[in-house]
C-alpha positions, -999 to +999 in steps of 0.1 A: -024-511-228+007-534-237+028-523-258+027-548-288-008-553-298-004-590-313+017-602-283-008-587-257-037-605-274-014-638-278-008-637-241-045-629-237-053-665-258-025-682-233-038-671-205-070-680-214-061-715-223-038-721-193-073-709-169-087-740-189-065-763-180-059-752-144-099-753-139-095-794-147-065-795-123-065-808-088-045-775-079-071-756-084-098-774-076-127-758-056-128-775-022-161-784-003-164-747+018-165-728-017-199-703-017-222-709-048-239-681-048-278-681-052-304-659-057-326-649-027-349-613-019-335-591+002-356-590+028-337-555+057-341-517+040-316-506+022-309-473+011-295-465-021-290-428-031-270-408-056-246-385-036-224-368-062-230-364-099-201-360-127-194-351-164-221-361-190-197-376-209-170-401-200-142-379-213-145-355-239-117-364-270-118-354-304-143-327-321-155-312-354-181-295-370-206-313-393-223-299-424-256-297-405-240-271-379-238-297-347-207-305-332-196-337-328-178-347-301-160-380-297-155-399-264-130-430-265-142-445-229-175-440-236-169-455-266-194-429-287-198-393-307-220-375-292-237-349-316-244-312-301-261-282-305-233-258-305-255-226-295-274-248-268-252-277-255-285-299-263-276-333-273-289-344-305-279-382-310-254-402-298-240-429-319-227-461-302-219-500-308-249-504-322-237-482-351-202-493-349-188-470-333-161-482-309-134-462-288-137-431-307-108-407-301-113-382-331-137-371-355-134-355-394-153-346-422-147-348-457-165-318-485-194-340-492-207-348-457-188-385-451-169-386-416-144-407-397-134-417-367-102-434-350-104-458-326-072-457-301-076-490-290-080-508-315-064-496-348-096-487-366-102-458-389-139-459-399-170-436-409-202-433-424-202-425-462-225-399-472-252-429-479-249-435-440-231-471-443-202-476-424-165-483-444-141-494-428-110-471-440-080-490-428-070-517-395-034-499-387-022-510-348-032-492-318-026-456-312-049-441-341-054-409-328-058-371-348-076-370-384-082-348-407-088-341-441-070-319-470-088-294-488-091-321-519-100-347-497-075-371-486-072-384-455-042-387-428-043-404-396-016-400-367-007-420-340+001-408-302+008-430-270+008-466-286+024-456-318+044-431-334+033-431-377+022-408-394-001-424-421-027-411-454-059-437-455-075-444-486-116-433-475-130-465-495-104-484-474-092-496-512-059-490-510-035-498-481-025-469-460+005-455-472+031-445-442+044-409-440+066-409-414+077-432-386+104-411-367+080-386-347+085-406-313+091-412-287+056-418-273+040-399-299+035-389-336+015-363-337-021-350-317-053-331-329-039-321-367-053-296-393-050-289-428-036-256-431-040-227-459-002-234-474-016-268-484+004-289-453-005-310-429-001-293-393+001-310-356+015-309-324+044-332-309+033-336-274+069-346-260+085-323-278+067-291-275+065-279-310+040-276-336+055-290-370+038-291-404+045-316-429+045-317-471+027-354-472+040-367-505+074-355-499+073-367-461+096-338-450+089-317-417+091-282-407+091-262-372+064-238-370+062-231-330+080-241-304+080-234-259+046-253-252+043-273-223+019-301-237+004-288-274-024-310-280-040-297-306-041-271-334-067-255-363-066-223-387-095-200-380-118-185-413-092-161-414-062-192-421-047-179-386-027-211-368-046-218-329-025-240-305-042-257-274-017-267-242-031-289-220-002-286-199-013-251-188-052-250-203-042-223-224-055-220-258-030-197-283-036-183-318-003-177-333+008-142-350+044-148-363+062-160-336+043-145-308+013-171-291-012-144-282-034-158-253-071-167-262-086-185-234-073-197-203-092-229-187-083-265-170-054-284-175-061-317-192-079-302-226-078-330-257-092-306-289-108-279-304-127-270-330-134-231-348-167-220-367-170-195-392-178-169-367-151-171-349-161-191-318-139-218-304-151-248-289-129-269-266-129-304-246-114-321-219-100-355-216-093-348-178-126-336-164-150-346-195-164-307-203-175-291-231-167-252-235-173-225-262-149-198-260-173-170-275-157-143-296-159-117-266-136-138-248-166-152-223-171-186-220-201-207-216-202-242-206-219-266-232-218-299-212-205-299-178-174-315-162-164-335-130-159-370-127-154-388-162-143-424-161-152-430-127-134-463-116-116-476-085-123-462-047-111-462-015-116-447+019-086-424+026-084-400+058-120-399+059-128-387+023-137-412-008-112-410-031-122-423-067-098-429-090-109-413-124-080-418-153-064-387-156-073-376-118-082-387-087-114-374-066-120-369-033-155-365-015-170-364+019-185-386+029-219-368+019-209-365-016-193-331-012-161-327-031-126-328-012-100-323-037-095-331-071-054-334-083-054-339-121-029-355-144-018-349-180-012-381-200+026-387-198+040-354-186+020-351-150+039-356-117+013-383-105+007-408-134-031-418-143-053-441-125-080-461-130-075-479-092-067-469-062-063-484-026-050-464+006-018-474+023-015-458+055-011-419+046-003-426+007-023-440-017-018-467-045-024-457-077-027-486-103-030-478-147-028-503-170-030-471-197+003-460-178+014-498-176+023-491-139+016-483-100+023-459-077+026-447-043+009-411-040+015-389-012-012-364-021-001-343+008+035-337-004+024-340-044+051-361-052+052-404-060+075-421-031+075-454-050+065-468-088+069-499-102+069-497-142+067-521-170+040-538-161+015-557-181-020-548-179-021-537-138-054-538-130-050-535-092-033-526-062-033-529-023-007-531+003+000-566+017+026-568+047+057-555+030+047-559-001+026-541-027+005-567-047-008-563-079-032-580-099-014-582-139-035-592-164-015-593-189+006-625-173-024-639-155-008-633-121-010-619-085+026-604-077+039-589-045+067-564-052+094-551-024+102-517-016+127-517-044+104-526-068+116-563-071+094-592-073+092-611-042+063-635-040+040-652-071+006-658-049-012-669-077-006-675-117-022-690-142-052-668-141-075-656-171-088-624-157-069-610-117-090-582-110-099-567-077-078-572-044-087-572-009-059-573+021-070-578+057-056-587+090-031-611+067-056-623+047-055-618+006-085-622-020-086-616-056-116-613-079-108-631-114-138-617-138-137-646-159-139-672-136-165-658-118-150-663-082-133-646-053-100-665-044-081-664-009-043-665-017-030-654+019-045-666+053-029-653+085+000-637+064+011-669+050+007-677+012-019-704+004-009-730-020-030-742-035-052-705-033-088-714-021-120-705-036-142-689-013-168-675-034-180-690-074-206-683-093-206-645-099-212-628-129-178-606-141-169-597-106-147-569-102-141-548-069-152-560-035-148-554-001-153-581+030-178-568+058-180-592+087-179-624+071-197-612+044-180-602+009-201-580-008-188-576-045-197-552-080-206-576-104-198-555-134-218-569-166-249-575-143-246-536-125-253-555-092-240-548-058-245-587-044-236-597-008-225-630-003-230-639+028-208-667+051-237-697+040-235-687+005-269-664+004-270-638-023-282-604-016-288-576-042-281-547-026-281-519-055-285-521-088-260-499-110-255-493-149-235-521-162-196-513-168-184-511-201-168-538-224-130-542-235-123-525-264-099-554-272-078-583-262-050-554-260-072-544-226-077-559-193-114-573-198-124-547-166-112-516-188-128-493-165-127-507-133-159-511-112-149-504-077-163-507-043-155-487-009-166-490+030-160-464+055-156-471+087-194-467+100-203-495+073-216-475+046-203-490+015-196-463-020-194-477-061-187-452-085-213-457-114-188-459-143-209-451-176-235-427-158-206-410-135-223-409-106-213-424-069-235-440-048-241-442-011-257-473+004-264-476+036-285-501+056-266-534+043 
């Protein structure tokens, strides 16, 4: 996300206007050979099959416990709470956009049955009131992230990774929110918070491994726990005893004086927990997207499963498919059994996220637009070799001669950086939406999702100028790999895998869920990338972003 919310949707708007204008230019105007694609049957087999299935959810954020017993658990990529039976795991509703619901990263209830939600990505704290309408409590800037309620009902709202403030929201969304603190930073205010027995407000400092608590109406902060590697979150127990999760380590702590007694070890990459009366803790991931009650014999049972969460760009790597899911990457063979999975912790892990990823040679390419960078992986070694930060919106990565290219969103341009991370060649600007690259014997393509076409920017290793469209009239494309002379390309609102082929046929090859929408201007319009991947026998692979499955289809 870019770090100033009004400046990233103002370049948004630029950009947008400036694709206008160079649309009625002769620059970049489409020249006789472009491919308007059109509809027409496929007529050879093809075979389409599921070959590896992931989490249920696309991440699993922020949880609490409702007044009716279920837990509800929220998910920001999959942009819904999903309400379960904590004794089961069976889901009971799921609410959505269609009840307002947008990016939710953490859930609270108030004494009479209202509850609220944040939404990282945009700003939003909303709810339901205990008639079921939605208020909308306060429109603070990106970064919302714990919430929680006091005993007597008021509300307070954090931020962490886009913000810093600590805030208290009026539920009616009457008042303004009134700001508690702003010197919690860098990176982060505080995480999952909890209203504790000695009437303060308690969180974790994720940078700063400590738990602090806070008197809201004076503002001041006290220690209560420090030598975490990551706390996340905290809650008091029936009994008012403090509990600390680390996602660092996967360890979940309940505190007695000083001492952090281990509870339950699991995965790296947990976001929160909740308690119930009886003593049972239930915890999610962020990282793998699970569910888990930690029962109060010390067992654990799995409520929803994990595996692949936010599944988003591929590539074929050493013979495996690697997908790149967020906060990991995943490797499978080639029949859908899993390789490897390296995870990452948001802003402490050695390898960054990724939400694309390309090969280069032994290493891989890891691009974020979360992170605002890329990366060269050498998953072999565990270490980055090469990063180039500060950038705005990345949205996609390959290797290009020399030079690693990017697609930036956030100026509308396709950039080739050196090894020294300095920018050495513009191959296209002006653009509303670079998405996907494609690099080939000296060839270049990008995908712009707007526009609806595939452009060539590099022929034969020279730069074209003007670029060339070679293929228009696609819906949202987003990755896409050439085969033969053939592109064959995810058109992501649509879920279609369409070949186009060299006279301009259009073949639907698989039909996939649609990817999910933008939460805001703040976000490349791709969010979750919708990548495609082709071994070297043909086959081609596309991750199913919002059902978390990957796909096989052979035949084409």
């Amino acid at each position: 996300m870019m770090n100033t919310k009004n400046d990233g949707r103002a370049q948004v708007l630029k950009h947008l206007s400036a694709a206008l204008c160079c649309l009625m230019a002769v620059g970049c105007a489409e020249p006789d050979s472009v491919i308007k694609t059109s509809n027409i049957e496929l007529a050879s087999p093809i075979k389409v099959e599921i070959i590896a299935t992931g989490a249920q959810i696309a991440g699993a954020n922020g949880m609490a416990l409702g007044p009716d017993g279920m837990l509800y658990v929220a998910s920001v990529l999959g942009s819904n709470i999903t309400v379960l039976d904590p004794d089961s795991g069976d889901v009971q509703r799921v609410y959505g956009a269609s009840e307002g619901v947008i990016g939710p990263d953490d859930v609270a209830f108030s004494s009479d049955g209202a509850w609220y939600w944040t939404s990282i990505m945009t700003g939003e704290v909303a709810g339901f009131n205990v008639a079921g309408d939605k208020v909308i409590a306060a429109n603070l800037t990106a970064g919302v992230n714990p919430i929680t309620f006091s005993d007597d009902d008021r509300l307070f709202v954090a931020q962490c990774f886009f913000g810093v403030n600590l805030y208290e929201v009026d539920p009616a969304g009457a008042k303004p929110a009134r700001l508690i603190s702003d010197t919690l930073g860098p990176d982060c205010g505080l995480n999952g918070m909890d209203w504790g027995p000695d009437g303060r407000l308690y969180g974790p400092r994720w940078f700063q491994n400590e738990v602090v608590s806070f008197d809201v109406d004076a503002g001041s902060m006290r220690t209560e726990a420090t030598g975490f590697n990551t706390p996340a979150a905290v809650k008091f127990d029936s009994e008012g005893r403090l509990h600390v999760l680390d996602t660092g380590t996967g360890e979940l702590f309940r505190m007695q004086g000083e001492d952090a007694v281990l509870v339950a070890q699991l995965s790296p990459g947990l976001d929160n927990f909740e308690i119930d009366q009886e003593g049972r803790l239930f915890v999610s991931s962020f990282v793998d997207g699970f569910v888990k009650r930690v029962n109060v014999d010390g067992t654990i049972t799995e409520l929803m499963p994990g595996g692949m969460a936010h599944a988003g760009g591929i590539t074929f790597h050493d013979g495996f498919m690697v997908v790149a899911d967020l906060h990991s990457i995943r490797a499978f063979q080639l029949d859908g059994q899993e390789a490897y999975t390296t995870r990452n912790v948001l802003g402490t892990g050695i390898m960054g996220g990724a939400l694309n990823i390309a090969s280069d040679d032994g290493q891989l390419i890891l691009t974020s637009w979360v992170d605002g960078d890329v990366r060269l992986w050498d998953q072999a070694a565990q270490r980055q070799t090469w990063r180039k930060a500060g950038l705005a919106g990345p949205v996609a990565a390959v290797r290009f001669g020399a030079e690693v290219v990017v697609s930036e969103h956030g100026t509308g341009r396709v950039i080739g950086f050196d090894a020294n991370g300095a920018e050495a060649t513009v191959y296209a600007e002006g653009l509303p939406a670079p998405t996907g690259l494609w690099s080939s014997g000296g060839d270049l393509f990008v995908s712009d999702r707007q526009l609806g076409q595939i452009l060539q920017l590099a022929e034969a290793g020279a730069v074209l100028s003007p670029y060339r469209v070679v293929v228009s009239g696609l819906t949202t494309p987003e990755g896409f790999v050439v085969k033969g002379q053939d592109f064959v390309v995810v058109e992501a609102d649509l879920g279609q895998v369409t070949r186009i082929k060299a006279k301009g046929e259009r073949l639907v090859l698989a039909d996939v869920p649609a990817g999910s929408q933008a939460a805001s201007l703040d976000q490349p319009p791709s969010q979750v990338f919708n990548g495609i991947a082709m071994d070297d026998a043909g086959a081609l692979y596309v991750p199913g972003e919002s059902n978390r499955v990957l796909y096989k289809i052979t035949g084409a």
